[in-house]
Jmol script that loads the backbone (N, CA, C; Angstrom):
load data "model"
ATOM      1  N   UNK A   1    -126.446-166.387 -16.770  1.00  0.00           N
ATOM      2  CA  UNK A   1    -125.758-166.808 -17.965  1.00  0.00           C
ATOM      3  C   UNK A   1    -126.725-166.722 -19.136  1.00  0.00           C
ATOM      4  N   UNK A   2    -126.054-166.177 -19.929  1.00  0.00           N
ATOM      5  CA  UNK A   2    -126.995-165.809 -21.448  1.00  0.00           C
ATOM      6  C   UNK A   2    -127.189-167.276 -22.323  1.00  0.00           C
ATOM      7  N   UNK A   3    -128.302-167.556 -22.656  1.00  0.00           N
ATOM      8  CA  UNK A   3    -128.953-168.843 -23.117  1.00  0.00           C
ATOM      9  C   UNK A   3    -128.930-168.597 -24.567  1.00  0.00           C
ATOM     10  N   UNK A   4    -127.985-168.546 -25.621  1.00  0.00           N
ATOM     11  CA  UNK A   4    -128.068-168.106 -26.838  1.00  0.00           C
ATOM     12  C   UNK A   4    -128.550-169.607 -28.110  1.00  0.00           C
ATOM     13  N   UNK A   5    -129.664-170.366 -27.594  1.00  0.00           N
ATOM     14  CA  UNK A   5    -129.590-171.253 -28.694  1.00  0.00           C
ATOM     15  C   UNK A   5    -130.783-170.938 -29.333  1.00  0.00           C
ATOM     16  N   UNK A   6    -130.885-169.858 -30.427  1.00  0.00           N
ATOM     17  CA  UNK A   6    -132.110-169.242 -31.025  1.00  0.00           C
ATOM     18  C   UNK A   6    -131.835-170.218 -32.342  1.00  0.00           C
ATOM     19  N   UNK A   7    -132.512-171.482 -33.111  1.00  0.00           N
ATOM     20  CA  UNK A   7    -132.100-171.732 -34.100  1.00  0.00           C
ATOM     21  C   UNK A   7    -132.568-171.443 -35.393  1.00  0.00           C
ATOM     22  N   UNK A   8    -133.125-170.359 -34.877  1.00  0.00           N
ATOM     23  CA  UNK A   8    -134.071-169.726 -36.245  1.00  0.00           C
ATOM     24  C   UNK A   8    -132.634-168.687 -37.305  1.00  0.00           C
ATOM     25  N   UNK A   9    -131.906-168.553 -35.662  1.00  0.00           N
ATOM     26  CA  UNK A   9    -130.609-167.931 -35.768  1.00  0.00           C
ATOM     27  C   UNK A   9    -129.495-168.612 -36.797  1.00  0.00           C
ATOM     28  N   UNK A  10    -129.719-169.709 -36.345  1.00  0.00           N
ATOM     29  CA  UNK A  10    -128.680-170.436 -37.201  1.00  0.00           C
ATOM     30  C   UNK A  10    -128.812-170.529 -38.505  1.00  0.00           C
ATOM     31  N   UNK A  11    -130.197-170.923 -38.668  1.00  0.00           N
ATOM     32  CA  UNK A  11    -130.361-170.330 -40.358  1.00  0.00           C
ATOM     33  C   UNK A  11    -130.613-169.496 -41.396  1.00  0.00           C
ATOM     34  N   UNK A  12    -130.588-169.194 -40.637  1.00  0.00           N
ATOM     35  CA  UNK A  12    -130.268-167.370 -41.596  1.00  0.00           C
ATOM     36  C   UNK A  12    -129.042-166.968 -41.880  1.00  0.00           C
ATOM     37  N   UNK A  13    -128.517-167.189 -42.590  1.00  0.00           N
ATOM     38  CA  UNK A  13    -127.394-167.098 -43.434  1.00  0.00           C
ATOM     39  C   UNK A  13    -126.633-165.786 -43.920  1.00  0.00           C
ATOM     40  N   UNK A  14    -127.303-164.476 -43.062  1.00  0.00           N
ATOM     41  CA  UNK A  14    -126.819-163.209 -43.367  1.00  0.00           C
ATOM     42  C   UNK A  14    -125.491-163.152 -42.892  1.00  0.00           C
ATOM     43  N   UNK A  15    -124.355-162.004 -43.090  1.00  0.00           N
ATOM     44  CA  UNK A  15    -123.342-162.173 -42.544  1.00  0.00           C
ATOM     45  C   UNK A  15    -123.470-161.214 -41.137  1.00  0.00           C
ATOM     46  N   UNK A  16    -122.212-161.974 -40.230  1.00  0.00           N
ATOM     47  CA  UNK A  16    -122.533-161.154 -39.037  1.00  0.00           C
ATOM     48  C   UNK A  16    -120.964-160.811 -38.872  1.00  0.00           C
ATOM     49  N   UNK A  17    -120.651-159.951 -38.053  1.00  0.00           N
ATOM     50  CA  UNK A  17    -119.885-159.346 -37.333  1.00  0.00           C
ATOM     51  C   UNK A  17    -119.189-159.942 -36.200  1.00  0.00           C
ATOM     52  N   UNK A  18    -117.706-159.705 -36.006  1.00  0.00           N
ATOM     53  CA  UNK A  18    -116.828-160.595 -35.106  1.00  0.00           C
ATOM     54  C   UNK A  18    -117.752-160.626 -33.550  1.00  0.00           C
ATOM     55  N   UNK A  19    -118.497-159.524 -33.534  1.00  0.00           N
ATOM     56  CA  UNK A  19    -118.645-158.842 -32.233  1.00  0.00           C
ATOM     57  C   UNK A  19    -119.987-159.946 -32.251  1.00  0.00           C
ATOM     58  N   UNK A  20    -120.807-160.242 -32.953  1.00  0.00           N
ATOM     59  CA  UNK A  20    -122.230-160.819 -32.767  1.00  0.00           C
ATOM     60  C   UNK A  20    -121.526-162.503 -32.434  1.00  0.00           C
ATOM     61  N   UNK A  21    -120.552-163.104 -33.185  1.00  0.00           N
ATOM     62  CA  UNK A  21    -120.115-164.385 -32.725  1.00  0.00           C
ATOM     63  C   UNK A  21    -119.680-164.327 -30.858  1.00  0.00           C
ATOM     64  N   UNK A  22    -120.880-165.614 -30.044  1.00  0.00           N
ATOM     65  CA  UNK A  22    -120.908-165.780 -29.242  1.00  0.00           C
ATOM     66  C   UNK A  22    -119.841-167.157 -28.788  1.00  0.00           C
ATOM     67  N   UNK A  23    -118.572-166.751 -28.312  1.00  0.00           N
ATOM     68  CA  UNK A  23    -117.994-167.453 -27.784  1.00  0.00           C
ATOM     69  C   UNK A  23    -117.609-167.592 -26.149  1.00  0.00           C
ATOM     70  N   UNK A  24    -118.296-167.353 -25.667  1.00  0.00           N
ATOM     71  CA  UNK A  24    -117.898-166.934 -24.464  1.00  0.00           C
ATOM     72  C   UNK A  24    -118.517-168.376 -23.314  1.00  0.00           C
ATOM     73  N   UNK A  25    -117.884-169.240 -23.941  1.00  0.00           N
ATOM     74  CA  UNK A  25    -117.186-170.749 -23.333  1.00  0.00           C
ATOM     75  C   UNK A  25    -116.912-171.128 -21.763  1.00  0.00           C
ATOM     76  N   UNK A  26    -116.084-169.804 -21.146  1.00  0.00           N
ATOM     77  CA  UNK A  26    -115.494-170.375 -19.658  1.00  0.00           C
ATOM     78  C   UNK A  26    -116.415-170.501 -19.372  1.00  0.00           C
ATOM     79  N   UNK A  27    -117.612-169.881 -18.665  1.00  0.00           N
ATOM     80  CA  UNK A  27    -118.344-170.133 -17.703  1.00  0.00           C
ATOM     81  C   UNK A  27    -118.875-171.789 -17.877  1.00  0.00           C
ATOM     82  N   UNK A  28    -119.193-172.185 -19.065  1.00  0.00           N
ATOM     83  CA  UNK A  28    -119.798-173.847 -19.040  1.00  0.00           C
ATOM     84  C   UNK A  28    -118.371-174.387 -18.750  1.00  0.00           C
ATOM     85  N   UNK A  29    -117.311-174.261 -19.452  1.00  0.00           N
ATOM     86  CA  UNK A  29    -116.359-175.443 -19.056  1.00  0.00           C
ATOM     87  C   UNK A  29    -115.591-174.893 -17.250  1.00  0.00           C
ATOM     88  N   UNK A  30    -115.904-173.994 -16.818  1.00  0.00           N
ATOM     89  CA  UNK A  30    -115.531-173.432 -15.273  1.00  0.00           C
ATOM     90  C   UNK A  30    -116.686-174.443 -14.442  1.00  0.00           C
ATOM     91  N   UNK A  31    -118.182-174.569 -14.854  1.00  0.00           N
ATOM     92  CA  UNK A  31    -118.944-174.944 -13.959  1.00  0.00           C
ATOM     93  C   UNK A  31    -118.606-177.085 -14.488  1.00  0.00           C
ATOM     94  N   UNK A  32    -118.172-177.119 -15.000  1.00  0.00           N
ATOM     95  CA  UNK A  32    -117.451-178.604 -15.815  1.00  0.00           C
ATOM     96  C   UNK A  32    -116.409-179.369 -14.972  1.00  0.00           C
ATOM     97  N   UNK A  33    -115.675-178.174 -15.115  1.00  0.00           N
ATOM     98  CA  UNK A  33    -114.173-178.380 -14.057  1.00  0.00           C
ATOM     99  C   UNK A  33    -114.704-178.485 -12.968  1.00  0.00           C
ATOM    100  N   UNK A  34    -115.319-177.337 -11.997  1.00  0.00           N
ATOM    101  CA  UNK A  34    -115.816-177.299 -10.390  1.00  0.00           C
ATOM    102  C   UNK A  34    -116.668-178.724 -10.261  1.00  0.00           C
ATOM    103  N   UNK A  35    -117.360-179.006 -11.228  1.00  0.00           N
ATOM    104  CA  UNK A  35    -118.329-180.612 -10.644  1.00  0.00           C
ATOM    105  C   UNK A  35    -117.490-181.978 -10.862  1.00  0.00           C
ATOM    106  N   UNK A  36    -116.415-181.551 -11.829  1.00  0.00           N
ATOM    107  CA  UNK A  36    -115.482-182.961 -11.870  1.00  0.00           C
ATOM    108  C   UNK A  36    -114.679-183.356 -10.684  1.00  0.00           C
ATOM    109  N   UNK A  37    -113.950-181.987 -10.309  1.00  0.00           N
ATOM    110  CA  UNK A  37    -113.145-181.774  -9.126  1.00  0.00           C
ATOM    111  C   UNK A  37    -114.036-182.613  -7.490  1.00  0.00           C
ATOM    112  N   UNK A  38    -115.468-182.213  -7.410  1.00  0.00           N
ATOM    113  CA  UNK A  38    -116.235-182.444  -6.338  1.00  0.00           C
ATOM    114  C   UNK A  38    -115.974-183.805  -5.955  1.00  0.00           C
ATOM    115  N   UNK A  39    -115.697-184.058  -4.660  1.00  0.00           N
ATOM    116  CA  UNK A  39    -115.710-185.717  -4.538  1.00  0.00           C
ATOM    117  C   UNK A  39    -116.638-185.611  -3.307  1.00  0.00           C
ATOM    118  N   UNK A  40    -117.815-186.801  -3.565  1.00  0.00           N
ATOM    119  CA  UNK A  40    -118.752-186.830  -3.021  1.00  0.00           C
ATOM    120  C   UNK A  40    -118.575-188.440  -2.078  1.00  0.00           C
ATOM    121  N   UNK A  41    -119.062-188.343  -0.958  1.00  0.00           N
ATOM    122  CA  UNK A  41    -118.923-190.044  -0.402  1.00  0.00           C
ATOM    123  C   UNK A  41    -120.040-190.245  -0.288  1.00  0.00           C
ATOM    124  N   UNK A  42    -121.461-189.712  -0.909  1.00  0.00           N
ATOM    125  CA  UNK A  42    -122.597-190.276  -0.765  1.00  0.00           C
ATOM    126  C   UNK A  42    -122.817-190.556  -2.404  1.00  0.00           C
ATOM    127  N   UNK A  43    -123.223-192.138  -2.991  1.00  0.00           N
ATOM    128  CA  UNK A  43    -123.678-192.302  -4.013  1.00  0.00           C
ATOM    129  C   UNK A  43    -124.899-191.574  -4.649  1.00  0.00           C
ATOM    130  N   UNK A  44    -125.617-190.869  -4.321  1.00  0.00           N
ATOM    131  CA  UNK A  44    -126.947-190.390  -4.735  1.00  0.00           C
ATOM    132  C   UNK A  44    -126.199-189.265  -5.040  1.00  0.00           C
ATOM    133  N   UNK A  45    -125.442-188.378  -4.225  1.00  0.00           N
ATOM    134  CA  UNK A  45    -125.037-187.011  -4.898  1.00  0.00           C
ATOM    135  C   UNK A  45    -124.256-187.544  -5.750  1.00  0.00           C
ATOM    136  N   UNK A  46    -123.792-188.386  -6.042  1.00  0.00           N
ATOM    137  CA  UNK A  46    -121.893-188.285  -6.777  1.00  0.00           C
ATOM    138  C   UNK A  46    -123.398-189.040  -8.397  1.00  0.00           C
ATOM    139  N   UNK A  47    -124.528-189.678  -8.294  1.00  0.00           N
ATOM    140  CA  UNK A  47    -125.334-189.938  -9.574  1.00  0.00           C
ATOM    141  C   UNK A  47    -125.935-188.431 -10.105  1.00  0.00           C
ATOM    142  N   UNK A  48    -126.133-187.496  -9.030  1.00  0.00           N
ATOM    143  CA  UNK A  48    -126.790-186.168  -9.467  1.00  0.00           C
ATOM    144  C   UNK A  48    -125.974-185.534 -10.221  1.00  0.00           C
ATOM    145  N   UNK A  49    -124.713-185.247  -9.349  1.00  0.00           N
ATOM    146  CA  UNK A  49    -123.290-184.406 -10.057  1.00  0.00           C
ATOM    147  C   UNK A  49    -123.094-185.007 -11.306  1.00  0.00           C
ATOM    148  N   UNK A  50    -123.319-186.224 -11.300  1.00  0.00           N
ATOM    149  CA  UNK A  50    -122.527-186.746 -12.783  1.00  0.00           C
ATOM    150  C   UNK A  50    -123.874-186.475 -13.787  1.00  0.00           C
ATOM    151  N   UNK A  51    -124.981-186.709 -13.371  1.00  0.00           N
ATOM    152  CA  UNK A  51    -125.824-186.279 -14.848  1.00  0.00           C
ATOM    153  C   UNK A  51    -126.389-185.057 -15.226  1.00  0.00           C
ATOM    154  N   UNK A  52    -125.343-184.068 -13.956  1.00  0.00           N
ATOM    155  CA  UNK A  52    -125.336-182.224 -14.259  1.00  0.00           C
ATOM    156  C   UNK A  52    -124.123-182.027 -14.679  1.00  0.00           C
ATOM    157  N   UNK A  53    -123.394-182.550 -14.123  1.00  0.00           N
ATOM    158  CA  UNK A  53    -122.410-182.514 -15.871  1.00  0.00           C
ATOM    159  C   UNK A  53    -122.473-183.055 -17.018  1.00  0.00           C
ATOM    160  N   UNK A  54    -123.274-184.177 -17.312  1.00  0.00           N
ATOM    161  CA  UNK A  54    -122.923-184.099 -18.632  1.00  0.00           C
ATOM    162  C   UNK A  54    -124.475-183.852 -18.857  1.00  0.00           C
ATOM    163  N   UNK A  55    -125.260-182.583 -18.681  1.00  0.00           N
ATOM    164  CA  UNK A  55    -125.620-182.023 -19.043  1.00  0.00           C
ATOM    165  C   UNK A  55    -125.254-181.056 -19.312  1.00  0.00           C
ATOM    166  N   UNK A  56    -124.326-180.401 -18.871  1.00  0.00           N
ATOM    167  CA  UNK A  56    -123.421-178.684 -19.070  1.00  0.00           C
ATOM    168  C   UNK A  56    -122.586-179.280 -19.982  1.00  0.00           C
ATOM    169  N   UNK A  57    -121.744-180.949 -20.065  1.00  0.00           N
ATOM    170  CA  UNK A  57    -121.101-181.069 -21.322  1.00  0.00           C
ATOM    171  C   UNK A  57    -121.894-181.080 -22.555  1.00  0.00           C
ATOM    172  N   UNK A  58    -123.089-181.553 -22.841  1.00  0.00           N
ATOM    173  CA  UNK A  58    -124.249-181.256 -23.706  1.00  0.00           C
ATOM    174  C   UNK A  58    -124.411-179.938 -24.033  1.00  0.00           C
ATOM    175  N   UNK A  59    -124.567-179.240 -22.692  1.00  0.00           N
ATOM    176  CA  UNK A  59    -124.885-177.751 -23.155  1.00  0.00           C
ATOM    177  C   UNK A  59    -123.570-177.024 -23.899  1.00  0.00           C
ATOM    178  N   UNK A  60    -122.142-177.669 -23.520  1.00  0.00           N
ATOM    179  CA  UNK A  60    -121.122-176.912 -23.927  1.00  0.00           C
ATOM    180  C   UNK A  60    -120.944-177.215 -25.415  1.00  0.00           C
ATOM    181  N   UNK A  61    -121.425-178.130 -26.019  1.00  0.00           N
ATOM    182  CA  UNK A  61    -121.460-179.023 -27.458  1.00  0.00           C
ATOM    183  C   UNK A  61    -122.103-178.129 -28.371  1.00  0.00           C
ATOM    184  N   UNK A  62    -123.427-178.167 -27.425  1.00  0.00           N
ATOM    185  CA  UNK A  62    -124.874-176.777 -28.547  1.00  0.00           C
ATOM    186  C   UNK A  62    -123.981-176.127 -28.350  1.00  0.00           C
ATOM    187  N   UNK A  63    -122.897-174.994 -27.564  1.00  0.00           N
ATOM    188  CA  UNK A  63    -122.486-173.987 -28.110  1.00  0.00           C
ATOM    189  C   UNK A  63    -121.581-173.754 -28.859  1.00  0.00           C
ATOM    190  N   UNK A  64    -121.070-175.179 -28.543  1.00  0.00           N
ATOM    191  CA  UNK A  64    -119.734-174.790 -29.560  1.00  0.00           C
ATOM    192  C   UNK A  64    -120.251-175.177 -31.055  1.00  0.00           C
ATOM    193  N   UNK A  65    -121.009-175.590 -31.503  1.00  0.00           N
ATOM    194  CA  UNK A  65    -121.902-175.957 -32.447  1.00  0.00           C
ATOM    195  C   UNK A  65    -122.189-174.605 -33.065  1.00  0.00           C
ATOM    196  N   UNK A  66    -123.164-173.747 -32.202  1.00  0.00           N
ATOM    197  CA  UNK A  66    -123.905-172.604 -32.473  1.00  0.00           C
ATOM    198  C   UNK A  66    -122.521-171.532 -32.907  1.00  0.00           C
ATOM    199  N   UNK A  67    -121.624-171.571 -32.377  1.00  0.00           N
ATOM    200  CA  UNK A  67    -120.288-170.733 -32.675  1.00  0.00           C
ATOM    201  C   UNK A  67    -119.576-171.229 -33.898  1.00  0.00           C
ATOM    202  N   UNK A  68    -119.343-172.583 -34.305  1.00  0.00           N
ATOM    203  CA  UNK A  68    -119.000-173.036 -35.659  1.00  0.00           C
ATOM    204  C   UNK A  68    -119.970-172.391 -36.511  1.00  0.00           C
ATOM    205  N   UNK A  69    -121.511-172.623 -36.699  1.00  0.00           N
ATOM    206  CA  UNK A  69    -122.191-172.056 -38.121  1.00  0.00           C
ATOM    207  C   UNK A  69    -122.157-170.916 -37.705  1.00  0.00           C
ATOM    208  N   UNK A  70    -122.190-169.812 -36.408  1.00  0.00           N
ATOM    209  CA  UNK A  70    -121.404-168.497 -37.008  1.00  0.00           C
ATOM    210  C   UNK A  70    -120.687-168.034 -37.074  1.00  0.00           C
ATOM    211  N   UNK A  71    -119.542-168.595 -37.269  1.00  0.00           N
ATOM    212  CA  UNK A  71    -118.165-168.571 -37.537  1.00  0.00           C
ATOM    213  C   UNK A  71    -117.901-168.361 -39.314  1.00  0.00           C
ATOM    214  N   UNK A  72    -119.044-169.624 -39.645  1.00  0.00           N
ATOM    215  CA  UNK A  72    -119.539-169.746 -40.856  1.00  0.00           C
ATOM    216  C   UNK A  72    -119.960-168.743 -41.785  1.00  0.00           C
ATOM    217  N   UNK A  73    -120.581-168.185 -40.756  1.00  0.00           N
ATOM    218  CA  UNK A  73    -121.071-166.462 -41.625  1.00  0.00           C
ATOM    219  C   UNK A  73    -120.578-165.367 -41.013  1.00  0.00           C
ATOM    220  N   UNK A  74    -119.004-165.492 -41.233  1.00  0.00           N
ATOM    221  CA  UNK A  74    -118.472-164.139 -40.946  1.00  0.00           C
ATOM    222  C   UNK A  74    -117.861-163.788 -42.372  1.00  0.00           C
ATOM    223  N   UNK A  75    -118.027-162.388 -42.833  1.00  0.00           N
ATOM    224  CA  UNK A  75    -117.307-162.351 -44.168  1.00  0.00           C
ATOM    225  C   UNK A  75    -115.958-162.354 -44.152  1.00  0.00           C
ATOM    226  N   UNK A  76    -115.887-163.039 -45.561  1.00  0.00           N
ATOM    227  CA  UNK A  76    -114.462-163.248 -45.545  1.00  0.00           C
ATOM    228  C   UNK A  76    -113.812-164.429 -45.211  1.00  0.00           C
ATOM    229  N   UNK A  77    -114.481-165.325 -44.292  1.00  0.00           N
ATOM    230  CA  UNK A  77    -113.762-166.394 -43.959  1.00  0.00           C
ATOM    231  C   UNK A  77    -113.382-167.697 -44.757  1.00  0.00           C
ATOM    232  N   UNK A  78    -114.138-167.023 -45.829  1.00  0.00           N
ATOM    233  CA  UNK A  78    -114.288-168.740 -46.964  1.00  0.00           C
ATOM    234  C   UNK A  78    -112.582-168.180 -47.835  1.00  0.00           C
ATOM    235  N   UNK A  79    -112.264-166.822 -47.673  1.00  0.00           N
ATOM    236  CA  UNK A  79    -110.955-166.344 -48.002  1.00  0.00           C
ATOM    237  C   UNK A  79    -109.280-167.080 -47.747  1.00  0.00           C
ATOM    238  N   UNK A  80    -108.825-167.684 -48.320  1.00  0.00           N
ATOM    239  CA  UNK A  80    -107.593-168.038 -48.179  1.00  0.00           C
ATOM    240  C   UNK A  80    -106.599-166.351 -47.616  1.00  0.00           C
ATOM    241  N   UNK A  81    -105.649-167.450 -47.105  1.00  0.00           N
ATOM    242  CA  UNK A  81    -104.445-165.934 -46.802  1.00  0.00           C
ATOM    243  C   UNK A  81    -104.038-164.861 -48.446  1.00  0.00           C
ATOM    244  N   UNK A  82    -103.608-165.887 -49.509  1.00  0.00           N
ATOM    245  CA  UNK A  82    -103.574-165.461 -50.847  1.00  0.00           C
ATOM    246  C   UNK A  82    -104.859-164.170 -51.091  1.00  0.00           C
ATOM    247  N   UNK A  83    -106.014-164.783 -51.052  1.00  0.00           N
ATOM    248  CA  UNK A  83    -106.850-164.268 -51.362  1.00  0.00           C
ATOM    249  C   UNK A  83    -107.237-162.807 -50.656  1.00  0.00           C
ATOM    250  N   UNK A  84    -106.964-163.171 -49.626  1.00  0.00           N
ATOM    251  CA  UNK A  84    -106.974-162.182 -48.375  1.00  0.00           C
ATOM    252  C   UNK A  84    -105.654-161.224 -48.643  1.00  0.00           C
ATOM    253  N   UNK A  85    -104.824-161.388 -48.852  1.00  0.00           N
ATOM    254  CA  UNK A  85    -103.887-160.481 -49.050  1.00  0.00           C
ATOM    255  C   UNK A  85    -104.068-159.901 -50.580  1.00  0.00           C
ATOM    256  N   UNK A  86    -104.421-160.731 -51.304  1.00  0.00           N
ATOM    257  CA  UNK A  86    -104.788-160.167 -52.872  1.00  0.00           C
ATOM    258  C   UNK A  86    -106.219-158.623 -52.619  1.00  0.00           C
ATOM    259  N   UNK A  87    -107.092-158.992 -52.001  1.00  0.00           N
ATOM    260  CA  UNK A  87    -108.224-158.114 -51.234  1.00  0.00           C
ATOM    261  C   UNK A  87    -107.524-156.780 -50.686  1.00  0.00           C
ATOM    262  N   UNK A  88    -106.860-157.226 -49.987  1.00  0.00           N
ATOM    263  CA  UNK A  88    -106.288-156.380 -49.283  1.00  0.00           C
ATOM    264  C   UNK A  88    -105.133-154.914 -50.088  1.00  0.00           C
ATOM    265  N   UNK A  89    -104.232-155.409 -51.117  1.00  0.00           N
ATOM    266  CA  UNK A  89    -103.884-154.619 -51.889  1.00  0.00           C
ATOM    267  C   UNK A  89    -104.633-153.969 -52.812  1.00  0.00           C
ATOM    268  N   UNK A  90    -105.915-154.891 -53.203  1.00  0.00           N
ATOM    269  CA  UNK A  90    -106.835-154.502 -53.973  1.00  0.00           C
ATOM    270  C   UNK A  90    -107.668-152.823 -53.547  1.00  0.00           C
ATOM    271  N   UNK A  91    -107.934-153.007 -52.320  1.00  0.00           N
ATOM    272  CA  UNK A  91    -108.477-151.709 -51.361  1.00  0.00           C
ATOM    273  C   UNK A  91    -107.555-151.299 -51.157  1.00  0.00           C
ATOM    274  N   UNK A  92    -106.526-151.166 -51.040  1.00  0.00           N
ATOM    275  CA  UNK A  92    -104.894-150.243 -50.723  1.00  0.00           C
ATOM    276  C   UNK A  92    -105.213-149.235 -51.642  1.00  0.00           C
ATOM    277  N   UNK A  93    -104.881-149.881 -53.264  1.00  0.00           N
ATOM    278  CA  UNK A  93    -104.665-149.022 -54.277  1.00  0.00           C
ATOM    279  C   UNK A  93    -105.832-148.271 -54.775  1.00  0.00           C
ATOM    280  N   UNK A  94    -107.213-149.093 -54.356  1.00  0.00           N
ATOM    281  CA  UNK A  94    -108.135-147.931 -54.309  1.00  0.00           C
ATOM    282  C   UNK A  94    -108.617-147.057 -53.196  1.00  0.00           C
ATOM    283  N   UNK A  95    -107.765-146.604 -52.236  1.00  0.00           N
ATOM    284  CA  UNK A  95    -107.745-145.820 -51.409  1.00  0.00           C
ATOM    285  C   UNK A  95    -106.365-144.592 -51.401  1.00  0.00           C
ATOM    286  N   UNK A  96    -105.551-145.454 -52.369  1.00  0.00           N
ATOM    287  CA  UNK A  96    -104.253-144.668 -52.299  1.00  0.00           C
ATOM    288  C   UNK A  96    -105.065-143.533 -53.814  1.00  0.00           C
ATOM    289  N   UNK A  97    -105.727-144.417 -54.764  1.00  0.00           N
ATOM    290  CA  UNK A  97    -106.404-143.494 -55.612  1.00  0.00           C
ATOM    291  C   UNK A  97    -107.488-142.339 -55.295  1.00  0.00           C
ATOM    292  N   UNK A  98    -108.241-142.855 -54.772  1.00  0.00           N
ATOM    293  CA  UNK A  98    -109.195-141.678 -54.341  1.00  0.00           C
ATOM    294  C   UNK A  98    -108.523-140.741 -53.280  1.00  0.00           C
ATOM    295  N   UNK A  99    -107.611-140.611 -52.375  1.00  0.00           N
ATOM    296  CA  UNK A  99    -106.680-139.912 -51.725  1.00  0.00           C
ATOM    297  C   UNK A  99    -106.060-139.058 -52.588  1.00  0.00           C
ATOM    298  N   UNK A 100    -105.256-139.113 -54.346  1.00  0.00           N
ATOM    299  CA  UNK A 100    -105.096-138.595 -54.680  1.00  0.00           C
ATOM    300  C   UNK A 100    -105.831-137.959 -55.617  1.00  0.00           C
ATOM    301  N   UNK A 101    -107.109-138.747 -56.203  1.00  0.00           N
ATOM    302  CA  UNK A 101    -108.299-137.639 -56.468  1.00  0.00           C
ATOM    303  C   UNK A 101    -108.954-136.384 -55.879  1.00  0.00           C
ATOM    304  N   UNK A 102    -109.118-136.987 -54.068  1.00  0.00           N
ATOM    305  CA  UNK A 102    -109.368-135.571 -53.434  1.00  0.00           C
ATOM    306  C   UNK A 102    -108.681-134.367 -53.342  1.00  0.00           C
ATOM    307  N   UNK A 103    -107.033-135.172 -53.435  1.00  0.00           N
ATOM    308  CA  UNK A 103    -106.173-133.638 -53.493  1.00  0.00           C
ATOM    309  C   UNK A 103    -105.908-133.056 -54.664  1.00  0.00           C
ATOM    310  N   UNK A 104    -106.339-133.742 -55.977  1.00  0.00           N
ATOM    311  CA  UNK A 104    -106.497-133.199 -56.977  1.00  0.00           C
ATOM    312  C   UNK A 104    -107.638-132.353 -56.813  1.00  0.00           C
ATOM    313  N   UNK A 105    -108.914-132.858 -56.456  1.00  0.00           N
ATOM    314  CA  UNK A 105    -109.798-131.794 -56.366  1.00  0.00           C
ATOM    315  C   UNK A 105    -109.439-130.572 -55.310  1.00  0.00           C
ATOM    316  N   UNK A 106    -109.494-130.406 -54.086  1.00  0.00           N
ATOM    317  CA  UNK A 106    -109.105-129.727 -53.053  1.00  0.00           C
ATOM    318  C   UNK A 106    -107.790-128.392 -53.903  1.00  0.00           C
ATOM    319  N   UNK A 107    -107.057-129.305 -54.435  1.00  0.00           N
ATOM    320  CA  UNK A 107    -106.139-127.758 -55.202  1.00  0.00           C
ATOM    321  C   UNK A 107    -106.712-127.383 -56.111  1.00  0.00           C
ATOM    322  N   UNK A 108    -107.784-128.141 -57.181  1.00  0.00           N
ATOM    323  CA  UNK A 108    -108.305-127.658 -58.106  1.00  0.00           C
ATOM    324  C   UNK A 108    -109.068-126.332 -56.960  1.00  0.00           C
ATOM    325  N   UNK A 109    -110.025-126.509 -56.493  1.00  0.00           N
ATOM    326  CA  UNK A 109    -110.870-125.979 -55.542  1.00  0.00           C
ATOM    327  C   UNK A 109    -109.933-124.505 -55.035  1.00  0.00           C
ATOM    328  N   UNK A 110    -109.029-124.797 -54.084  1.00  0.00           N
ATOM    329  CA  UNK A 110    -108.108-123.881 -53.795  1.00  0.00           C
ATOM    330  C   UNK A 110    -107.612-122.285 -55.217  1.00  0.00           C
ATOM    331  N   UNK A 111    -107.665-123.473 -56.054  1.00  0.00           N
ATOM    332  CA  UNK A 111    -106.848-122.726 -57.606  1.00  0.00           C
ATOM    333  C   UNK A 111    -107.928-121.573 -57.903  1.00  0.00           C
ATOM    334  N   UNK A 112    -109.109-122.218 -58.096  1.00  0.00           N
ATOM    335  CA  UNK A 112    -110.406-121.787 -58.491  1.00  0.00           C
ATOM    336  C   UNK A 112    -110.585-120.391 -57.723  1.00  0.00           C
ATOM    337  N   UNK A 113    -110.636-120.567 -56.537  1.00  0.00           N
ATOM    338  CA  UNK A 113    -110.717-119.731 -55.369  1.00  0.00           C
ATOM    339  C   UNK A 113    -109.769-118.416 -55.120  1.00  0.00           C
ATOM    340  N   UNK A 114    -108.211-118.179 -55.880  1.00  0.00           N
ATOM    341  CA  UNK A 114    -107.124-117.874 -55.400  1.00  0.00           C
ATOM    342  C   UNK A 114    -107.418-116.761 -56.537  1.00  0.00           C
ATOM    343  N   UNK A 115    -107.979-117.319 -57.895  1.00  0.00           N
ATOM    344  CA  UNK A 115    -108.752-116.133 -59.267  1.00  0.00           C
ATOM    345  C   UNK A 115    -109.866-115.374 -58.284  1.00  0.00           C
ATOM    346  N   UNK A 116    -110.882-115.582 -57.529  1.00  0.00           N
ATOM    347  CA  UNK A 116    -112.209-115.307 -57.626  1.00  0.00           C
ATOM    348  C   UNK A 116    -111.852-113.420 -57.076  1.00  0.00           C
TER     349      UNK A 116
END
end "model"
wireframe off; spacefill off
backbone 0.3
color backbone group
């Protein structure tokens, strides 16, 4: 299991990518569930089990922690839906423009070519 609590990580404030946010949760709350489920009739194991889980509940806290502040720095997220959809037409119409700049150029180009 990958040990991701680098907190040099956490503060650095660059933006990251959906793909770099580490959520990948089951395995701590799978090994959570399997030690709750365990029923032990010896007191010494059933004191071990219980303070290895709530050490994996500890450990599941740092991550979900470490996944909130980079959640924090994904772009875009400080974006309302408004805003986000305002963005979004915003790059529409400058893509629907330069689309028809290139084919303005491309026939210019063609035109040019059809004299030579």
């Amino acid at each position: 299991m990958e040990n991701n609590t680098d907190h040099s990580d956490q503060n650095n404030y660059s933006p990251l990518s959906v793909q770099d946010v580490d959520v990948d949760f089951l395995p701590i709350v799978y090994e959570i569930i399997r030690s709750v489920e365990r029923d032990f009739h010896d007191n010494s194991a059933k004191a071990r089990e219980s303070a290895e889980c709530s050490q994996k509940v500890l450990e599941l806290q740092k991550k979900l922690d470490i996944a909130r502040s980079q959640i924090k720095r994904l772009p875009g997220i400080d974006y309302n839906k408004q805003d986000q959809i305002k963005q979004f037409e915003i790059l529409r119409t400058q893509l629907r423009l330069k689309r028809e700049l290139l084919q303005k150029y491309r026939n210019m180009c063609s035109f040019e070519t059809s004299f030579k």
